[in-house]
Backbone as CSV, one residue per row, in Angstrom:
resi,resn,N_x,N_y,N_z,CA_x,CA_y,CA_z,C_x,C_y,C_z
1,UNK,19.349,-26.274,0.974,19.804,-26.105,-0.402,19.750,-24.644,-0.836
2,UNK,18.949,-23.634,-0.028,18.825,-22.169,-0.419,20.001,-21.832,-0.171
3,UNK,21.000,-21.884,0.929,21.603,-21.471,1.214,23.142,-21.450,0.213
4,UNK,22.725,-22.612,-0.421,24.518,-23.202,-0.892,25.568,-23.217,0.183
5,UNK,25.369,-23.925,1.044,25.924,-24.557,2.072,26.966,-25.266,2.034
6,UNK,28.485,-25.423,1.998,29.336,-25.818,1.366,30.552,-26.677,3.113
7,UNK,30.379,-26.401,3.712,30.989,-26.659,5.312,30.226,-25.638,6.696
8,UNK,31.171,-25.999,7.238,31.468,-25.722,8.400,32.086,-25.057,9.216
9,UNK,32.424,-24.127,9.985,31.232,-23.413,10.410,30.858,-22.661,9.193
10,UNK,29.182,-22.112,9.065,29.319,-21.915,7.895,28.172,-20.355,8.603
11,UNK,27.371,-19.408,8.084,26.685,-18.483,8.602,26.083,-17.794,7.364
12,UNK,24.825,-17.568,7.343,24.065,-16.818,6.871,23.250,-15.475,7.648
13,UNK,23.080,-14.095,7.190,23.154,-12.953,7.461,21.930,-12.844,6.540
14,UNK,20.575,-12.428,7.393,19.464,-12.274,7.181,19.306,-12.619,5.278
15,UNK,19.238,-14.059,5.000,19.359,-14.811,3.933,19.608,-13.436,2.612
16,UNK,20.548,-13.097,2.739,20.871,-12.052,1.873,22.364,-12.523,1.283
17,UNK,22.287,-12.678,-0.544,23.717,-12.727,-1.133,24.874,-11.624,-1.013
18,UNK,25.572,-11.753,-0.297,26.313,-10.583,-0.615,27.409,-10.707,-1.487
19,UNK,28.040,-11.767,-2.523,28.962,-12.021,-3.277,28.473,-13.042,-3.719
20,UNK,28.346,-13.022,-4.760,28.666,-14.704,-5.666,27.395,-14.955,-5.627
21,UNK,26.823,-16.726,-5.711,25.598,-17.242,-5.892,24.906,-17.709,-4.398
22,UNK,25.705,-17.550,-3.654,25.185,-18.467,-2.176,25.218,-17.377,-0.819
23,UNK,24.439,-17.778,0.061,23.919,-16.938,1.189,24.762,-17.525,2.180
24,UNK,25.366,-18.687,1.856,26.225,-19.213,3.381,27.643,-18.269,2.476
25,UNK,28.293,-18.614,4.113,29.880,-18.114,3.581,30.275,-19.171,5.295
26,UNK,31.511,-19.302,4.735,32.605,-20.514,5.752,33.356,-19.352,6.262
27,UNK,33.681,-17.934,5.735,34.541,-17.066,5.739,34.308,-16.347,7.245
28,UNK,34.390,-16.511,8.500,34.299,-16.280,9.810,34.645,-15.121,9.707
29,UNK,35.618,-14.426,8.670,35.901,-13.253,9.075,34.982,-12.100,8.499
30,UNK,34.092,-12.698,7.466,33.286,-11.959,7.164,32.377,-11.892,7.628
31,UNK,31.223,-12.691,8.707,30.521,-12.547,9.023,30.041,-11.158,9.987
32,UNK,31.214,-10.378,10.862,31.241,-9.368,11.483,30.667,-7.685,10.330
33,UNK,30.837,-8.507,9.695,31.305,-6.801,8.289,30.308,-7.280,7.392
34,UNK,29.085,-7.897,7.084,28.175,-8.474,7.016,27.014,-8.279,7.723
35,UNK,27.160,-8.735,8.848,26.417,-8.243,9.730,26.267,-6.831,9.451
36,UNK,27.280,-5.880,9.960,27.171,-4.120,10.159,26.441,-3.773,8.971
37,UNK,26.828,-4.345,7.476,25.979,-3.889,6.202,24.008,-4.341,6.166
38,UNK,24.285,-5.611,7.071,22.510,-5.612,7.224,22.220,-4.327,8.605
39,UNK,22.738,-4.116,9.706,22.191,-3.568,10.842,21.851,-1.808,10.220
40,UNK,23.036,-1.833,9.280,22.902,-0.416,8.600,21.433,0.096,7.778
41,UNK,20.821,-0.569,7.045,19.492,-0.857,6.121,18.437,-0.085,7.121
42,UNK,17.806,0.037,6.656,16.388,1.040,6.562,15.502,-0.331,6.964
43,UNK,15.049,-0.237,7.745,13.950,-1.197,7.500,12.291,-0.523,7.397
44,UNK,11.471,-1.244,6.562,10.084,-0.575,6.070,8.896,-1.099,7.013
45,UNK,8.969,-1.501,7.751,8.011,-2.571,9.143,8.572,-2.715,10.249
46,UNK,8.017,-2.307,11.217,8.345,-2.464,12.566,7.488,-3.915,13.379
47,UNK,7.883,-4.187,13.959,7.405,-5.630,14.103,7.554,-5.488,16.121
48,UNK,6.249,-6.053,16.805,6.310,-6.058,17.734,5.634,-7.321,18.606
49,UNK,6.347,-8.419,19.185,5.692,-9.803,19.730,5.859,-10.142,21.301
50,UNK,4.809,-10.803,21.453,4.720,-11.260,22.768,3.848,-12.480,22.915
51,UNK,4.734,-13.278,24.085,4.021,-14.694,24.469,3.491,-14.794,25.749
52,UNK,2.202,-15.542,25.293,1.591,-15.865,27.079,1.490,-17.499,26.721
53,UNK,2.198,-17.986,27.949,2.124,-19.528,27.772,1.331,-19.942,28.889
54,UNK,0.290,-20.633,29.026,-0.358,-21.510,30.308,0.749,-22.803,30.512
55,UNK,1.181,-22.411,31.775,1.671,-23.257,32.621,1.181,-24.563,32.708
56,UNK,0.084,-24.924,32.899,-0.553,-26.203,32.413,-0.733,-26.649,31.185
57,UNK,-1.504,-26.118,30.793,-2.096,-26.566,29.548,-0.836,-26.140,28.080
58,UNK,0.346,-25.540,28.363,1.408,-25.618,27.668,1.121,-25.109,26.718
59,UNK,0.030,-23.911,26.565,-0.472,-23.545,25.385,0.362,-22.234,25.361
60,UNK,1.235,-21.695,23.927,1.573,-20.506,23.614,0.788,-19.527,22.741
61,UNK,-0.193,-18.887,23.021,-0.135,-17.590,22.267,0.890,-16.421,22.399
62,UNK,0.917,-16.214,20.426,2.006,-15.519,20.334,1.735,-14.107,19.294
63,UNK,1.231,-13.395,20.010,0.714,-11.659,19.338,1.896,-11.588,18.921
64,UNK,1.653,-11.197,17.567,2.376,-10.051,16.730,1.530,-8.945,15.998
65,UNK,2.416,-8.311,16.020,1.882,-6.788,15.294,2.723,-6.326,14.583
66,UNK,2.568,-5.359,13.492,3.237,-5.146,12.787,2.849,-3.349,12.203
67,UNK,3.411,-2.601,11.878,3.198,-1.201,11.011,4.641,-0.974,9.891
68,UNK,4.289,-0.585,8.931,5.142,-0.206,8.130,4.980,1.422,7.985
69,UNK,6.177,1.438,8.226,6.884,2.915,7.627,6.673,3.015,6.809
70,UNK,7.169,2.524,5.979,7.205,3.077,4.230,6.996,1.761,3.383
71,UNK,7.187,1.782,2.140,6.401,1.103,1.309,7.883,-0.506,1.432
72,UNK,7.353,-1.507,1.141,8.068,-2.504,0.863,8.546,-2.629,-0.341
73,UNK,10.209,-3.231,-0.776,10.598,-3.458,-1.689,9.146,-4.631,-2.803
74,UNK,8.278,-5.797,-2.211,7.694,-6.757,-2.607,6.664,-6.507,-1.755
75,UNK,5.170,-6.660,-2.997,3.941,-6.429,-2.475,3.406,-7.658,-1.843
76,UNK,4.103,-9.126,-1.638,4.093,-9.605,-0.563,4.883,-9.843,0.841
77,UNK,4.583,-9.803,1.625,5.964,-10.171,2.590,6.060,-11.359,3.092
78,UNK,7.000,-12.094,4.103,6.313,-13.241,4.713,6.533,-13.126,6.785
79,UNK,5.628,-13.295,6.923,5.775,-13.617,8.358,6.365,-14.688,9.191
80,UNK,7.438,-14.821,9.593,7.567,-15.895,10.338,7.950,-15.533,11.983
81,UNK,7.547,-16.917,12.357,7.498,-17.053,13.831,8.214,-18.998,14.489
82,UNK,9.172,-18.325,14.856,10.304,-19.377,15.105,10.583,-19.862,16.332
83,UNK,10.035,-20.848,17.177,10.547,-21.627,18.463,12.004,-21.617,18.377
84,UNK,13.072,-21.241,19.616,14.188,-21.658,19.391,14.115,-22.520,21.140
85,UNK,14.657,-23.149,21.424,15.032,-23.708,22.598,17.016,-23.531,22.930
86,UNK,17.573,-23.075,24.056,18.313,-22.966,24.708,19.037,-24.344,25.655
87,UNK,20.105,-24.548,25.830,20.566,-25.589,26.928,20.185,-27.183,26.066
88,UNK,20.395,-27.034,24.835,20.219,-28.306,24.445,21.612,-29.290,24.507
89,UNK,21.538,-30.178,25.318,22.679,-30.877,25.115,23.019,-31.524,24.205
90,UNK,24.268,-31.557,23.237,24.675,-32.372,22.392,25.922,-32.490,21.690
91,UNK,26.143,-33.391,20.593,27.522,-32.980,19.968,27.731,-32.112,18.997
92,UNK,29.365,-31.632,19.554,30.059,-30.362,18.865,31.052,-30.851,18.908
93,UNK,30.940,-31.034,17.040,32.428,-31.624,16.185,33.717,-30.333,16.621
94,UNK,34.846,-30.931,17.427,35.867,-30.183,17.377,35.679,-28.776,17.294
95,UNK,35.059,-28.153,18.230,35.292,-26.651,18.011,35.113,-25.837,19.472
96,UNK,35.712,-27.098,20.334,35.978,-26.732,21.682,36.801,-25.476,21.903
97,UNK,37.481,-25.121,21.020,38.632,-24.383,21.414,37.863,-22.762,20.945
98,UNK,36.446,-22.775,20.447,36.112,-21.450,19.217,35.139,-21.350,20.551
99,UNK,34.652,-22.036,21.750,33.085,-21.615,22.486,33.413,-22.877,23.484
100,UNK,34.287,-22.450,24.643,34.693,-23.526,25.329,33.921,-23.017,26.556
101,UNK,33.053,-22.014,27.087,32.256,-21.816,28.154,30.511,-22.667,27.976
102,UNK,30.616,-22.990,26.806,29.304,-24.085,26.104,29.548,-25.523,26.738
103,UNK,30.981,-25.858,27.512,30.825,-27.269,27.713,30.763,-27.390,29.258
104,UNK,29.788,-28.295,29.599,29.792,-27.934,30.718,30.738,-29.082,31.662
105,UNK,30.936,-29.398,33.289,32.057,-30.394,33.904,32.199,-31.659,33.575
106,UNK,31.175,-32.154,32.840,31.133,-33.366,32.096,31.157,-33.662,30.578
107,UNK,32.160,-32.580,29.861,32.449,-32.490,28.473,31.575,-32.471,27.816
108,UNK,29.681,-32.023,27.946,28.838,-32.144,27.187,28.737,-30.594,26.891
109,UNK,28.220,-30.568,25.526,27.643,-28.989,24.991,26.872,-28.886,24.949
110,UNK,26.520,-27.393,25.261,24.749,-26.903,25.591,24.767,-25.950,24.275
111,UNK,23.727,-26.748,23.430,23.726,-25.963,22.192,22.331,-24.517,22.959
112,UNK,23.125,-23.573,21.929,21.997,-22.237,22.850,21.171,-21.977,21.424
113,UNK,20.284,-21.168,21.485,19.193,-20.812,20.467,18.856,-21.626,19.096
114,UNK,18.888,-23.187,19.473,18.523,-24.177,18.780,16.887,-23.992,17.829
115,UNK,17.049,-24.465,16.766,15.489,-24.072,16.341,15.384,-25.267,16.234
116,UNK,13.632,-25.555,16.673,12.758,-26.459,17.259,11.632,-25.995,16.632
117,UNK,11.172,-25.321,15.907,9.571,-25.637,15.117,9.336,-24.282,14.770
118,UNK,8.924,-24.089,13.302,8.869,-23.119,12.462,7.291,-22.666,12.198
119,UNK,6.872,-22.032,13.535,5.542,-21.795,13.800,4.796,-21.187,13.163
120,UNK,5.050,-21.123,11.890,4.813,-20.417,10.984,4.879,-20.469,9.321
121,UNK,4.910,-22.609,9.288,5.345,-23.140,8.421,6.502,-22.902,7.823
122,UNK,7.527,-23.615,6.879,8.781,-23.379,5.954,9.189,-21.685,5.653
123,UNK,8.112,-21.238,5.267,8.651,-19.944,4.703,7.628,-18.397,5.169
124,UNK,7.009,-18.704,6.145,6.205,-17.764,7.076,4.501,-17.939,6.052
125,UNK,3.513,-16.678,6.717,2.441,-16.666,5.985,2.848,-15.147,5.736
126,UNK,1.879,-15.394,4.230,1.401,-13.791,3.350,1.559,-13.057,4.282
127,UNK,1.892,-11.673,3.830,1.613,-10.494,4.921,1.174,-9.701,3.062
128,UNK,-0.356,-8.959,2.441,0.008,-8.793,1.562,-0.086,-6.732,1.380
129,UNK,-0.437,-6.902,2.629,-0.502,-5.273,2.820,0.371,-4.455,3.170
130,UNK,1.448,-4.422,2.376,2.939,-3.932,2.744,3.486,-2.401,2.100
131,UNK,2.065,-1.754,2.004,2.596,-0.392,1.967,2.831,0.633,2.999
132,UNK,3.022,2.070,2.875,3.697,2.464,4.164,1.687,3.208,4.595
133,UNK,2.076,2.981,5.944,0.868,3.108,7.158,-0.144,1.713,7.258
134,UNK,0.426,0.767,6.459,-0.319,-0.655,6.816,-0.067,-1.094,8.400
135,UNK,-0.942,-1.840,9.111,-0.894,-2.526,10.403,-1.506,-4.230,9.673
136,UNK,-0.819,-5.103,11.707,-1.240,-5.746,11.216,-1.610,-6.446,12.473
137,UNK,-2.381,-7.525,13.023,-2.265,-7.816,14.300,-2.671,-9.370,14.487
138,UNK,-1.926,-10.075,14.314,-2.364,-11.818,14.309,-1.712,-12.402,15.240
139,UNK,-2.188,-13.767,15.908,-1.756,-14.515,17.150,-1.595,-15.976,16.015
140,UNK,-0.527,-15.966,16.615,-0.318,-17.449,16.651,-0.412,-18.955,17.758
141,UNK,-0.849,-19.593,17.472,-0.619,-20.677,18.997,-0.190,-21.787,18.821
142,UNK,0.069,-22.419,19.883,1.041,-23.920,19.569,1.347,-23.781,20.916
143,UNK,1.543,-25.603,21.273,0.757,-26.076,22.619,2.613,-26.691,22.274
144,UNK,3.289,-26.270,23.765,4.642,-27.187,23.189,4.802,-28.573,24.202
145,UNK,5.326,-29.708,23.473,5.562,-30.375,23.723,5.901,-31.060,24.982
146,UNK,6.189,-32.126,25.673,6.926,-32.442,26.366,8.379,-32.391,26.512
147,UNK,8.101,-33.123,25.132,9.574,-33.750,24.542,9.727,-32.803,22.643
148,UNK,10.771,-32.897,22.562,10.881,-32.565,20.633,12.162,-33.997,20.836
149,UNK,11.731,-34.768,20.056,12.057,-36.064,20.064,13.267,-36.541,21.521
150,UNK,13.746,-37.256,21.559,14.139,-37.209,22.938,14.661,-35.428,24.269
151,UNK,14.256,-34.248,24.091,14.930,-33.463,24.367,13.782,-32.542,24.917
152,UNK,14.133,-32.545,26.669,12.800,-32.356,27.429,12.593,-30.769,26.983
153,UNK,11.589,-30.409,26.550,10.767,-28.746,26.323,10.779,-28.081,27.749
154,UNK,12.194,-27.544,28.047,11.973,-26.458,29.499,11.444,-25.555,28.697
155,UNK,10.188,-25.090,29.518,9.231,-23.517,29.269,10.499,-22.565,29.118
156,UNK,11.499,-22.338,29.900,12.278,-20.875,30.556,13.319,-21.080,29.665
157,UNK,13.492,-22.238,28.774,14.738,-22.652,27.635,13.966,-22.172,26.520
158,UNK,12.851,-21.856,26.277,12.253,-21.363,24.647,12.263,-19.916,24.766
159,UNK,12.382,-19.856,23.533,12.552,-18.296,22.933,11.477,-18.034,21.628
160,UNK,11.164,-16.861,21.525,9.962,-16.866,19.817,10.466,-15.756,19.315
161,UNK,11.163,-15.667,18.428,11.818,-14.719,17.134,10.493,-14.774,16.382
162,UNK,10.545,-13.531,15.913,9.634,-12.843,14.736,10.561,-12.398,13.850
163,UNK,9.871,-12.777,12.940,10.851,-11.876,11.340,9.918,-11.579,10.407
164,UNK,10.754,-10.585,9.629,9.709,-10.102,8.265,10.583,-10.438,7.080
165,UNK,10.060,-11.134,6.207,11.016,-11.685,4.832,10.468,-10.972,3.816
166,UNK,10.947,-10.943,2.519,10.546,-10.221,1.335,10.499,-11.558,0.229
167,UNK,9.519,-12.196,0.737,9.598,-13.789,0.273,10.964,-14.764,0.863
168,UNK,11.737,-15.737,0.109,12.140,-16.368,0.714,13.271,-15.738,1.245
169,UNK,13.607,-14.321,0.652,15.491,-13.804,0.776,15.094,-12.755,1.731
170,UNK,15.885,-12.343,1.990,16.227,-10.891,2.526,14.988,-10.189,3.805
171,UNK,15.385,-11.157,4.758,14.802,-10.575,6.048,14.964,-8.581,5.903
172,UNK,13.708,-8.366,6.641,13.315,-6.965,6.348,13.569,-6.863,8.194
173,UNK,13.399,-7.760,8.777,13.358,-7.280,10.062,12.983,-8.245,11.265
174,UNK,13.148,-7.952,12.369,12.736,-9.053,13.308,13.270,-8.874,14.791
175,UNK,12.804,-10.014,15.751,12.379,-9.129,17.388,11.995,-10.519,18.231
176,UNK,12.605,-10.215,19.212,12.229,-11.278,19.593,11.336,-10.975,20.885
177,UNK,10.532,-12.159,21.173,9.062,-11.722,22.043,9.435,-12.089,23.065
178,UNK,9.159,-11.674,24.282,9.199,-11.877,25.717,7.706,-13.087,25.251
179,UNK,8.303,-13.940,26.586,7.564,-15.455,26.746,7.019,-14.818,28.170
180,UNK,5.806,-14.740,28.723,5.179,-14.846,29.611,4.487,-16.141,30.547
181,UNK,4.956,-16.801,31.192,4.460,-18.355,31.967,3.629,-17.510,33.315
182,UNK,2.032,-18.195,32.782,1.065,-17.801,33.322,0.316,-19.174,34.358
């Protein structure tokens, strides 16, 4: 519902309005020229993550660190830390013709950077020390699954994005962590 989500395909650009009341846009052609206006931005935090997963015991710790440059727009920030999984098979309404190397010899689609668990609750945790020369250094962990409801957890199919939010809007920044299987 943050988004004002209206169809299909639809894309949001580090949850930032850039026209009107809503963060989605259907407008495909804007998403390119959108993009370039977020990659352009200053960002005030540098953000740096990494995963060590036990091979057995399926346990992920996930270091992040953090330093800010300069001072933050909001004297809170939020941290999040995002499971995505890769090679998920499933359905894709009609849009064979927009990502036709996604299907594989048996007409099924491999959805790629699927999100699978928001390790970091709905809207990340506090970060509240967001002036410039702050650090920061917290682990996260989470033991993954077998399964995420029928859909087997390959180790080498997950991915862990880090981001920095300025509460719920306007990603400040983000990185994604090399997964280590130990």
């Amino acid at each position: 519902s943050q988004t004002g989500l209206t169809g299909y395909p639809a894309a949001t650009i580090n949850r930032h309005v850039f026209s009107g009341s809503t963060m989605a846009t259907s407008n495909t052609s804007e998403w390119q020229a959108n993009s370039r206006t977020v990659m352009s931005e200053p960002s005030c935090v540098n953000l740096a993550a990494q995963c060590v997963m036990d091979k057995d015991s399926r346990e992920m710790a996930i270091q992040v660190k953090g330093y800010y440059t300069s001072n933050s727009n909001t004297a809170t920030n939020k941290l999040n830390v995002v499971l995505l999984q890769n090679d998920v098979i499933g359905p894709q309404a009609n849009y064979g013709n927009y990502n036709p190397s996604q299907y594989d010899s048996h007409g099924n689609y491999h959805h790629m950077h699927m999100l699978r668990k928001l390790l970091s609750g709905t809207w990340g945790v506090d970060m509240n020390a967001t002036s410039a020369g702050s650090t920061f250094d917290t682990t996260f962990t989470y033991t993954l699954p077998d399964k995420i409801g029928n859909v087997q957890c390959i180790p080498e199919d997950m991915e862990i994005i880090v981001f920095m939010a300025e509460g719920r809007t306007n990603i400040i920044t983000g990185t994604k962590a090399e997964i280590y299987i130990r």
